[in-house]
The first five atom37 places (N, CA, C, CB, O) and aatype in JSON, in Angstrom:
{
  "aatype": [20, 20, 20, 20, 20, 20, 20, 20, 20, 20, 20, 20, 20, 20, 20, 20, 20, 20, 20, 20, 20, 20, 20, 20, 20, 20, 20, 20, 20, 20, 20, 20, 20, 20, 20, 20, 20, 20, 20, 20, 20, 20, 20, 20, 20, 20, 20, 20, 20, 20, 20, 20, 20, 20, 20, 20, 20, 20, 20, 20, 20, 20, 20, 20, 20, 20, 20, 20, 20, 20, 20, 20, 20, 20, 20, 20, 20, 20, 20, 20, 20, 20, 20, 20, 20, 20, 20, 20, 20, 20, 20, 20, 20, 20, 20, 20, 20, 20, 20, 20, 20, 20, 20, 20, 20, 20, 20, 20, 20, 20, 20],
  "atom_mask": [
    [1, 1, 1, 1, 1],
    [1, 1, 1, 1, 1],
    [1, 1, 1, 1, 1],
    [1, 1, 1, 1, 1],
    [1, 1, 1, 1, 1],
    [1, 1, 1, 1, 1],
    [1, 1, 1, 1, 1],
    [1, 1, 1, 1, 1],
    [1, 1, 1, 1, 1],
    [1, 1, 1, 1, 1],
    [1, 1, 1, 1, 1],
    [1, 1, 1, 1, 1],
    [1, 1, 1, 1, 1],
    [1, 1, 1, 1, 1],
    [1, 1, 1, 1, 1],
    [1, 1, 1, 1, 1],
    [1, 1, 1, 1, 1],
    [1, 1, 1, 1, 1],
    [1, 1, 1, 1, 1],
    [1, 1, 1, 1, 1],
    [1, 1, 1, 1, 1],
    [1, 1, 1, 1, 1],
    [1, 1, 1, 1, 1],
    [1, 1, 1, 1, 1],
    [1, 1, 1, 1, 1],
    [1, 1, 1, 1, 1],
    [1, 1, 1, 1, 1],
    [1, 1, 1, 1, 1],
    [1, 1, 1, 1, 1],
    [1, 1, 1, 1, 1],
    [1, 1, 1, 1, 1],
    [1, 1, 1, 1, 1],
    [1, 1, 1, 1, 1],
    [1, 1, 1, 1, 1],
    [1, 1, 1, 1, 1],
    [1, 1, 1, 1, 1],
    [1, 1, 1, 1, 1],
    [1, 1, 1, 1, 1],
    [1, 1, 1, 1, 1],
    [1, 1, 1, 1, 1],
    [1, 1, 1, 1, 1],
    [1, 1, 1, 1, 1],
    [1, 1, 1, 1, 1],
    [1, 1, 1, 1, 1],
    [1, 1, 1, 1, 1],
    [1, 1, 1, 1, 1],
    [1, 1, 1, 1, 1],
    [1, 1, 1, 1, 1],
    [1, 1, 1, 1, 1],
    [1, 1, 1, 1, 1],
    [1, 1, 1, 1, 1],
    [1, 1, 1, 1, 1],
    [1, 1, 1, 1, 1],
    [1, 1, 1, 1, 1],
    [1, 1, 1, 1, 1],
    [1, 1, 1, 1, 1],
    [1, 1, 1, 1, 1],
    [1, 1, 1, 1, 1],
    [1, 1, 1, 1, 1],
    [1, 1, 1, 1, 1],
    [1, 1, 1, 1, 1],
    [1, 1, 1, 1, 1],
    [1, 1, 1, 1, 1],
    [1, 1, 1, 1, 1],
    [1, 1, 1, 1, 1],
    [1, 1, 1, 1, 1],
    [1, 1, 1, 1, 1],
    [1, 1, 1, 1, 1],
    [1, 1, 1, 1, 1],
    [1, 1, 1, 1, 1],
    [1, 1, 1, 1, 1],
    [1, 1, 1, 1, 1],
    [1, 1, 1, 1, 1],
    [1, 1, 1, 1, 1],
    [1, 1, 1, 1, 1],
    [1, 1, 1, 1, 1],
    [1, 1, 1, 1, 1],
    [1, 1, 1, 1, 1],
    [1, 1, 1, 1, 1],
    [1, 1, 1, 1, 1],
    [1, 1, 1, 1, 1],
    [1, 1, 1, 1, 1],
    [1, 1, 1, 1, 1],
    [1, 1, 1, 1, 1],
    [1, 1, 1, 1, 1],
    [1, 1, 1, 1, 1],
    [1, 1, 1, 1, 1],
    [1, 1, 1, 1, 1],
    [1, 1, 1, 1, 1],
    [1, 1, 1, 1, 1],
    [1, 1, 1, 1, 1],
    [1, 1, 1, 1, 1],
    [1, 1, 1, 1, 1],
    [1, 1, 1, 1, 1],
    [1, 1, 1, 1, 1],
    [1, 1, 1, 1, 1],
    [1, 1, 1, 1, 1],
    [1, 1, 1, 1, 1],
    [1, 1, 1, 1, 1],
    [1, 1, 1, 1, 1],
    [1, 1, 1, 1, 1],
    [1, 1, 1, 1, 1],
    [1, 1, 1, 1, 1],
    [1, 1, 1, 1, 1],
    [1, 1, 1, 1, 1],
    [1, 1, 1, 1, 1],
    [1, 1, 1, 1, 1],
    [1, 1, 1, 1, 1],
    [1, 1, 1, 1, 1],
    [1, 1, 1, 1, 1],
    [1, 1, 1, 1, 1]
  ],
  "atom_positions": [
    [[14.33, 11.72, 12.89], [14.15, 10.82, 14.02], [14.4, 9.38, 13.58], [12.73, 10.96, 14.62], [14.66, 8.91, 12.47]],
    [[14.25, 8.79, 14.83], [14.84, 7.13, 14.22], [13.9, 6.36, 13.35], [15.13, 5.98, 15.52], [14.08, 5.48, 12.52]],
    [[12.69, 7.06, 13.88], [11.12, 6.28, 13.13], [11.09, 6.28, 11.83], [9.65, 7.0, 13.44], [11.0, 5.27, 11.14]],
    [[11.19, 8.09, 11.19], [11.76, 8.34, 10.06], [12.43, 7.48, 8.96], [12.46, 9.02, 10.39], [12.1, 7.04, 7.86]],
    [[13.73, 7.44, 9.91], [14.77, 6.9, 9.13], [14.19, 5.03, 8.56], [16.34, 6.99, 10.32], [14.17, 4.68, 7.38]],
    [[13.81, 4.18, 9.69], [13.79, 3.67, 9.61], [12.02, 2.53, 8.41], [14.42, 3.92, 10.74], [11.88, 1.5, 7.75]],
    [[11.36, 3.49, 8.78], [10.33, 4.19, 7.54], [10.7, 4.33, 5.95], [10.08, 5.73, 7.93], [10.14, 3.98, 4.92]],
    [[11.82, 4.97, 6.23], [12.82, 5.02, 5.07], [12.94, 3.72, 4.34], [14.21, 5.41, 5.57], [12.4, 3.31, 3.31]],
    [[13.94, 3.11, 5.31], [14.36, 2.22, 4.98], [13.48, 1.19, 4.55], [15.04, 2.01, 5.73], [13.77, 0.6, 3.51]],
    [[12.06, 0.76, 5.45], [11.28, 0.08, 4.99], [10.43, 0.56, 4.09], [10.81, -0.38, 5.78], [9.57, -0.32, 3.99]],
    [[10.1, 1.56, 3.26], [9.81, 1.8, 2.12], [10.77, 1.38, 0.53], [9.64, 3.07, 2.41], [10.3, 0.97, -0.53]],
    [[11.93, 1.62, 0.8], [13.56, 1.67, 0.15], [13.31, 0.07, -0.5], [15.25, 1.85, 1.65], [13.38, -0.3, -1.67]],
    [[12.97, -0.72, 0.8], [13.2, -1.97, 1.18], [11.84, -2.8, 0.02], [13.05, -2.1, 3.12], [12.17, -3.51, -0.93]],
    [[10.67, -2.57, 0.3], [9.22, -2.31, 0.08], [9.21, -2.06, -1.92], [8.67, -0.62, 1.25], [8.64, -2.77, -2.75]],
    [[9.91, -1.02, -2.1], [10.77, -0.94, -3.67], [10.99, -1.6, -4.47], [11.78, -0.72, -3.8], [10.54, -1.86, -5.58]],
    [[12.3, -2.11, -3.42], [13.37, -2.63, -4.07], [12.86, -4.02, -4.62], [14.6, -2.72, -3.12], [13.06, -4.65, -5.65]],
    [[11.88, -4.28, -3.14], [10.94, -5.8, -4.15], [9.71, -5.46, -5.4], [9.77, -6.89, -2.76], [9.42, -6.33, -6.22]],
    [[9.23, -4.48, -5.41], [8.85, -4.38, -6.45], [9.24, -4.64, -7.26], [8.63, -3.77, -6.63], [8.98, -5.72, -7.79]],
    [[10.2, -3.61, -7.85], [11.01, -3.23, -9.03], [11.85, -4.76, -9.07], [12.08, -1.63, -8.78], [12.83, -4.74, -9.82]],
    [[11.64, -5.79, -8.52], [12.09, -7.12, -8.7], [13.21, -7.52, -8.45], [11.98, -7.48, -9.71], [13.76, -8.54, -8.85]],
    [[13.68, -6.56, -7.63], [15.12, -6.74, -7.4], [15.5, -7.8, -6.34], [15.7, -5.42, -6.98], [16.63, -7.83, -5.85]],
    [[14.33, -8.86, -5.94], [14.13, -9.47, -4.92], [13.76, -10.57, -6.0], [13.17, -8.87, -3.74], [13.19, -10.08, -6.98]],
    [[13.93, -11.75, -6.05], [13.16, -12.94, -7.31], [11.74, -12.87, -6.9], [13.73, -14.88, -7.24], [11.2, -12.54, -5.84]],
    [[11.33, -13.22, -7.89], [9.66, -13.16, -7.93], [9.54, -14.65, -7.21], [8.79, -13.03, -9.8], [8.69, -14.57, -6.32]],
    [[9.91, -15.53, -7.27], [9.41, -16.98, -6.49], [10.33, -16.57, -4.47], [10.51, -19.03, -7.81], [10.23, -17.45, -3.61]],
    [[10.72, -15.88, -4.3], [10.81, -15.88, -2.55], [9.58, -14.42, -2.0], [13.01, -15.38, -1.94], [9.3, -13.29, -2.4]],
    [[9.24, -15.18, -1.08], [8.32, -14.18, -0.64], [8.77, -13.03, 0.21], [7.36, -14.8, 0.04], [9.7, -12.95, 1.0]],
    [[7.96, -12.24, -0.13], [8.6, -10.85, 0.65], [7.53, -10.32, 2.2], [8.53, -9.29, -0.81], [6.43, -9.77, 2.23]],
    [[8.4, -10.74, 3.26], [7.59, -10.88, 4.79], [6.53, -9.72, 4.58], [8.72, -10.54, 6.39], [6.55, -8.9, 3.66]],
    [[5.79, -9.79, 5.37], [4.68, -8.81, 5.75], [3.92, -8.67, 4.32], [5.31, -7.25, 6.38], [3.43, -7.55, 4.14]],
    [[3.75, -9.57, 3.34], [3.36, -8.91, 2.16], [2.5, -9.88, 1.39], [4.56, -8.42, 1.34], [3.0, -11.0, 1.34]],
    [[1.0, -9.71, 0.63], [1.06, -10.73, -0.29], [0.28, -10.49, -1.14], [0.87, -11.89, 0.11], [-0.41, -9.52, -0.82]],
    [[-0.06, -11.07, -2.5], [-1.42, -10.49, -3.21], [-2.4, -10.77, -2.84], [-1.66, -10.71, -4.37], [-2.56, -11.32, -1.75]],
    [[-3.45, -10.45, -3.7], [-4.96, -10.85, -2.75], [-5.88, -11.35, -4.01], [-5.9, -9.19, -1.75], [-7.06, -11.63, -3.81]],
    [[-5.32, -11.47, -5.31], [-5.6, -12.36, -6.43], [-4.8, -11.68, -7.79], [-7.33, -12.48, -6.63], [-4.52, -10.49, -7.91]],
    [[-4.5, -12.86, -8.86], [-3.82, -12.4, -10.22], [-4.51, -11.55, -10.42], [-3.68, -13.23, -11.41], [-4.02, -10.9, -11.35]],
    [[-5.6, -11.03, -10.04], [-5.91, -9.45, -10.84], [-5.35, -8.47, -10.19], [-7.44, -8.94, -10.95], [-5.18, -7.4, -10.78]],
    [[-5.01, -8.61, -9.03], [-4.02, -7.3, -8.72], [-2.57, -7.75, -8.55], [-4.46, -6.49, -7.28], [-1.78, -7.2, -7.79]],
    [[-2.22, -9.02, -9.51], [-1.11, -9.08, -9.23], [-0.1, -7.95, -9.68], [-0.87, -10.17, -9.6], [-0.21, -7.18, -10.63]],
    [[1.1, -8.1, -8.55], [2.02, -6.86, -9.02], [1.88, -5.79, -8.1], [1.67, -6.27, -10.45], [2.71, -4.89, -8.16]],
    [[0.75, -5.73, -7.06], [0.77, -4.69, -5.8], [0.61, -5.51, -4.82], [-0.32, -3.54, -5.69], [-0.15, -6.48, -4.74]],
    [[1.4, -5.05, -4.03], [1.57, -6.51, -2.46], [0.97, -5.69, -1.62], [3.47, -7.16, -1.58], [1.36, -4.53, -1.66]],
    [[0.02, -5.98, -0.77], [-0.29, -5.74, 0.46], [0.18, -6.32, 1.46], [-1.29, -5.8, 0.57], [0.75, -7.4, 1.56]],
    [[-0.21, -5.2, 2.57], [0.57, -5.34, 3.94], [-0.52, -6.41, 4.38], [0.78, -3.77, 5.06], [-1.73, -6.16, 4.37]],
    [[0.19, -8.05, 4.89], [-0.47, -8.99, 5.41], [-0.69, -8.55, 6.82], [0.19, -10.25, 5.24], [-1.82, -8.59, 7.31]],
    [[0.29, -8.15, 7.45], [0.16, -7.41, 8.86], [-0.47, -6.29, 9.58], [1.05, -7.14, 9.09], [-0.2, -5.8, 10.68]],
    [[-1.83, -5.85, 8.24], [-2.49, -4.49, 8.2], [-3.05, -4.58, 9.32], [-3.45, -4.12, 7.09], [-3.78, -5.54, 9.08]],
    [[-3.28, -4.28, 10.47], [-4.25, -4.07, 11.48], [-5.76, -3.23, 11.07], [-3.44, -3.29, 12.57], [-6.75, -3.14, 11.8]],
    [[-5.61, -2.71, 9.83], [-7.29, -2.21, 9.64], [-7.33, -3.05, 8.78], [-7.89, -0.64, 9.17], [-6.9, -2.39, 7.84]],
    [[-7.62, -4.47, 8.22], [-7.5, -4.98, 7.31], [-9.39, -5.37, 7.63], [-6.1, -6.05, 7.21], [-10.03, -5.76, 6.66]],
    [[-10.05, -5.24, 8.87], [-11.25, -5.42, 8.8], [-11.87, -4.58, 9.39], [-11.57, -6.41, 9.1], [-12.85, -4.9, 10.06]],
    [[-11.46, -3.35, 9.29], [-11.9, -1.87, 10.09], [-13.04, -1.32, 9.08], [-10.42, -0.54, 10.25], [-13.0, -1.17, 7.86]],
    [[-14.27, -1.01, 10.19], [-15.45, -0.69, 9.39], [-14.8, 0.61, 8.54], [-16.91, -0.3, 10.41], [-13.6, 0.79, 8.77]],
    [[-15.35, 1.4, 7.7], [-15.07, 2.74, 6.79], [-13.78, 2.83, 6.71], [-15.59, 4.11, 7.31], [-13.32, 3.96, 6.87]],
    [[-12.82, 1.67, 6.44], [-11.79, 2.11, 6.0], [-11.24, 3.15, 4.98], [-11.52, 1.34, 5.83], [-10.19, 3.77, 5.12]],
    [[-12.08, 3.22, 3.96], [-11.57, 4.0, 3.21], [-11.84, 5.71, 3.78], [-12.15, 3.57, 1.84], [-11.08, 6.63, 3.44]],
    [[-12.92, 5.89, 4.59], [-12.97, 7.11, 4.81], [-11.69, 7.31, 5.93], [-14.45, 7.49, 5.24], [-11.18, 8.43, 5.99]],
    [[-11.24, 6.35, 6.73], [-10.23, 6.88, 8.18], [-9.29, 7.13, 7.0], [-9.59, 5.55, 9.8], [-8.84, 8.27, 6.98]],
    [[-8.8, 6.18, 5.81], [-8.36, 6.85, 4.88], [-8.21, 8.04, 4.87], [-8.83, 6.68, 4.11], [-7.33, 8.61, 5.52]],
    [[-9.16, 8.66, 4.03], [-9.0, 9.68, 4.02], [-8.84, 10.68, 4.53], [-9.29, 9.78, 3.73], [-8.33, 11.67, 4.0]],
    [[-9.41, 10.57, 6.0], [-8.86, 11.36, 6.9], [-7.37, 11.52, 7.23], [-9.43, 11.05, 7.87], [-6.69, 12.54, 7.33]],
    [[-7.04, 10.22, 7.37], [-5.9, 10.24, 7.6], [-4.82, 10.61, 6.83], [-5.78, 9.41, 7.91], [-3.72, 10.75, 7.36]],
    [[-5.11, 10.92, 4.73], [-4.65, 11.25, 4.05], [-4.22, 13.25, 4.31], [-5.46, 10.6, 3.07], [-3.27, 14.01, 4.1]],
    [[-5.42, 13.32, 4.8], [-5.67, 15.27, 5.13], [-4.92, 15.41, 5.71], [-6.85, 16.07, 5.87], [-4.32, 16.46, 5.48]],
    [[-4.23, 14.31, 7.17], [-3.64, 14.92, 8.58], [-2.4, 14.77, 7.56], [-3.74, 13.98, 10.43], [-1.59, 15.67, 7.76]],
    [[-2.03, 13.91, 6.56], [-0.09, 13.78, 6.02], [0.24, 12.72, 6.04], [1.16, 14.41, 6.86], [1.09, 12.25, 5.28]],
    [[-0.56, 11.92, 7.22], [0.54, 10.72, 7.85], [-0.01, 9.53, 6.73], [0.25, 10.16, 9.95], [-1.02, 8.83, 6.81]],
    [[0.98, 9.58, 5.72], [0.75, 8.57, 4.81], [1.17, 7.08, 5.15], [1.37, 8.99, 3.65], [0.26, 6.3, 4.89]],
    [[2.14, 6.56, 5.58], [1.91, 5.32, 5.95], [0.51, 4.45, 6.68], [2.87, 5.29, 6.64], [0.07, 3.33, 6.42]],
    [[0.11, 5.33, 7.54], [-1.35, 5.3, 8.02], [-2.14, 5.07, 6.86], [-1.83, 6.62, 8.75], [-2.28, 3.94, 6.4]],
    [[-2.57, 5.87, 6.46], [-3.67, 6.03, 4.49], [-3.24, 5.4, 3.93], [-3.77, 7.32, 3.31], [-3.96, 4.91, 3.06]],
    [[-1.79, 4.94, 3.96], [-1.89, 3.45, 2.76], [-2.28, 2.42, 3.25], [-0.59, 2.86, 2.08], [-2.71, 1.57, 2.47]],
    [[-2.26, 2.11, 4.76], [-2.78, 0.82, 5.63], [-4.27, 0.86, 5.24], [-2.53, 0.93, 7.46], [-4.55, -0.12, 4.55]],
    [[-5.12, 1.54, 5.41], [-6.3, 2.27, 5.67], [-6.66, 1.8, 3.69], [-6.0, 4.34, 6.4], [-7.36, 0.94, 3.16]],
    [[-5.99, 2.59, 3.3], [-6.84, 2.82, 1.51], [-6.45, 1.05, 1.35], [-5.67, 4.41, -0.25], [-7.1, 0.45, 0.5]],
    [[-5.45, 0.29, 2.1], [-5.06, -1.2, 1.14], [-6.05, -2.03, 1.99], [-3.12, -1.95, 1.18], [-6.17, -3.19, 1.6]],
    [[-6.92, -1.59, 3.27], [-7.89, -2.5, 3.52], [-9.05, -2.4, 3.35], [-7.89, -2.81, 4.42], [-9.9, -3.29, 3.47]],
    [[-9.25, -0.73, 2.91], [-10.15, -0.62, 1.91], [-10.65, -1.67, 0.71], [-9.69, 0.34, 1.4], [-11.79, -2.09, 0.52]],
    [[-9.14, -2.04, -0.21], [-9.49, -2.04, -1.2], [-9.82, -4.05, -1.01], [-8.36, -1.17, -2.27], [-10.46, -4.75, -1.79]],
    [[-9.08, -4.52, 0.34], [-8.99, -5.94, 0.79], [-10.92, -6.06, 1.07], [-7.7, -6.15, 2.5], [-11.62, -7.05, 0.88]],
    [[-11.28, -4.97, 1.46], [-12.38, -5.29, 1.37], [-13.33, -5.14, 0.13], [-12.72, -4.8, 2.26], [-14.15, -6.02, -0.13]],
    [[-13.25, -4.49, -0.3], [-13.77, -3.84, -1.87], [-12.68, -3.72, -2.96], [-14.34, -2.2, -1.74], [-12.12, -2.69, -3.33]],
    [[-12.47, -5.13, -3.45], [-11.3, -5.05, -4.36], [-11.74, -4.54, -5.59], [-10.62, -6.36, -4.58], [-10.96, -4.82, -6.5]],
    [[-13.1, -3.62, -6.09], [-13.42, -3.27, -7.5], [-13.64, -1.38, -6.74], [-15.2, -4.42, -8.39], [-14.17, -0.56, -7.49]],
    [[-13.31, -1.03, -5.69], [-13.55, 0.28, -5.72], [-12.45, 1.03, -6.24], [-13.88, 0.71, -4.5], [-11.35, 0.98, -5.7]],
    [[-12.68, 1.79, -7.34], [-11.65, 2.72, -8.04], [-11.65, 3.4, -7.77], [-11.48, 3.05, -8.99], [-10.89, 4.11, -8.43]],
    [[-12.36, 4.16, -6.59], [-11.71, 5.46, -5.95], [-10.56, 5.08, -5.3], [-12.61, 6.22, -4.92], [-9.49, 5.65, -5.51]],
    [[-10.71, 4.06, -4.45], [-9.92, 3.56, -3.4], [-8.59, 3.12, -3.97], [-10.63, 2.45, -2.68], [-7.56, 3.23, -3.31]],
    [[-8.62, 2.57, -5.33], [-7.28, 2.54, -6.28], [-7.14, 3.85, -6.17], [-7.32, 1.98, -7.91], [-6.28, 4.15, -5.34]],
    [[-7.58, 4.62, -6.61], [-6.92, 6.18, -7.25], [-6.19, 6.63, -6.1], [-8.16, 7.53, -7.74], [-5.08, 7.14, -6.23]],
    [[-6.91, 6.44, -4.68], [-6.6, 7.44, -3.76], [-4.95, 6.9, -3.06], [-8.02, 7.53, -2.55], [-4.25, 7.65, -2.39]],
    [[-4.54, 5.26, -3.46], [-3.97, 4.63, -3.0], [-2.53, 4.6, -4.11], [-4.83, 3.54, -2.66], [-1.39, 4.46, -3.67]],
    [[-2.8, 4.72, -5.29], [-2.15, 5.41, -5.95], [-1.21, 6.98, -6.07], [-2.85, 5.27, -6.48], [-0.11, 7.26, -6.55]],
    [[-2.37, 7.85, -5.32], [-1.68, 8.99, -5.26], [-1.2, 9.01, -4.03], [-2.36, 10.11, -5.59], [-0.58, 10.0, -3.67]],
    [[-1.37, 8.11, -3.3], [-0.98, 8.34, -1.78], [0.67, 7.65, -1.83], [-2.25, 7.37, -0.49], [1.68, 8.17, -1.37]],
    [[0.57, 6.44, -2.49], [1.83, 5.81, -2.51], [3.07, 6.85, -3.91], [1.34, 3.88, -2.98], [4.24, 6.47, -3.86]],
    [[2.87, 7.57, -4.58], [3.18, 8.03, -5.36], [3.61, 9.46, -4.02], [2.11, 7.95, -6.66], [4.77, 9.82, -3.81]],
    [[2.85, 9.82, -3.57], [3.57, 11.49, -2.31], [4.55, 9.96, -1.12], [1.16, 13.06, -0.65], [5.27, 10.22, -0.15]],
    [[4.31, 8.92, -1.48], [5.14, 8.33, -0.19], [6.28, 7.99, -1.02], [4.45, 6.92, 0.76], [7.04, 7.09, -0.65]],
    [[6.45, 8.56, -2.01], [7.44, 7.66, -3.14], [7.91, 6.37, -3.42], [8.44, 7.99, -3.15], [9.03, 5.86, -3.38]],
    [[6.63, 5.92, -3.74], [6.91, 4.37, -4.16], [6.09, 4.39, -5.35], [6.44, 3.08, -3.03], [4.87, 4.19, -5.39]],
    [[6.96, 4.68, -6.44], [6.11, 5.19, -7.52], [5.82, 3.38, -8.24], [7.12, 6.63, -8.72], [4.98, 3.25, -9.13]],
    [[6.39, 2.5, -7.87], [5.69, 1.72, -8.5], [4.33, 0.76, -7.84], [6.68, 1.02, -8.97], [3.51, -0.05, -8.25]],
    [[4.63, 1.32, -6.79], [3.16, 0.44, -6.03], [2.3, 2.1, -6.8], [3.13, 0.08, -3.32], [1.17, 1.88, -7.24]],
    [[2.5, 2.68, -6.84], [1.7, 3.64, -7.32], [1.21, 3.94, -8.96], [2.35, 4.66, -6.85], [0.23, 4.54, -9.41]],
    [[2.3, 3.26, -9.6], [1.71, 2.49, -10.89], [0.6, 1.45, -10.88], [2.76, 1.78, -11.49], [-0.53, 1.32, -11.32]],
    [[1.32, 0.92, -10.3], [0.22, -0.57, -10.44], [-1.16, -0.19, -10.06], [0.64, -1.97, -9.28], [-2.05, -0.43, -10.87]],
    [[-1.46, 0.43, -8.84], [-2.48, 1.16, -7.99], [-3.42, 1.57, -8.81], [-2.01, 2.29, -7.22], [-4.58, 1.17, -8.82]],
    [[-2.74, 2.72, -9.84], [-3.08, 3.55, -10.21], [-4.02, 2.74, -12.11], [-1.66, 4.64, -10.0], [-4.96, 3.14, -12.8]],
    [[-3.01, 1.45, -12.23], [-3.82, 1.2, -13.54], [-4.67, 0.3, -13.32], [-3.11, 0.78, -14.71], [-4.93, -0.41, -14.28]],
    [[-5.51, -0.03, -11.81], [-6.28, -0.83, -11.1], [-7.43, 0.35, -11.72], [-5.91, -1.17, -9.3], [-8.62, 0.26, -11.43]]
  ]
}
């Protein structure tokens, strides 16, 4: 479907600035850190659960149903709210790692 595809692409896209293929001094829209200790994983500035009570649990729910773009919104305002919960790294790690973005899933993951 077009959603798909285009999902795609903004993941592809989402990557490609990681892996730095974008200069580190221009900013990358919808995105930003939330301090040098997690520098190196960008969050979505445009999260709509970014102040949603139990985020981490709709998380996880939402991890069970598949729909991972959802659970990474969900586990990254989790962690906007509780930036020392290491479940919420782990879970955000393995979530971005099945969405294949293995390097937001590095970084995630050595949080």
């Amino acid at each position: 479907s077009d959603t798909e595809f285009w999902d795609k692409m903004q993941a592809e896209w989402e990557e490609m600035a990681r892996r730095n293929w974008i200069s580190e001094n221009q900013e990358t829209p919808g995105q930003v850190t939330i301090s040098t200790i997690e520098k190196g994983y960008y969050f979505h500035t445009d999260n709509p659960f970014k102040d949603w009570p139990g985020a981490f649990e709709e998380g996880l729910k939402k991890m069970k149903e598949g729909d991972l773009p959802v659970t990474i919104l969900y586990l990254e305002a989790a962690i906007l709210q509780e930036p020392n919960d290491a479940e919420a790294w782990q879970f955000l790690g393995i979530t971005q790692a099945e969405n294949e973005n293995e390097q937001a899933a590095i970084v995630a993951l050595q949080r």
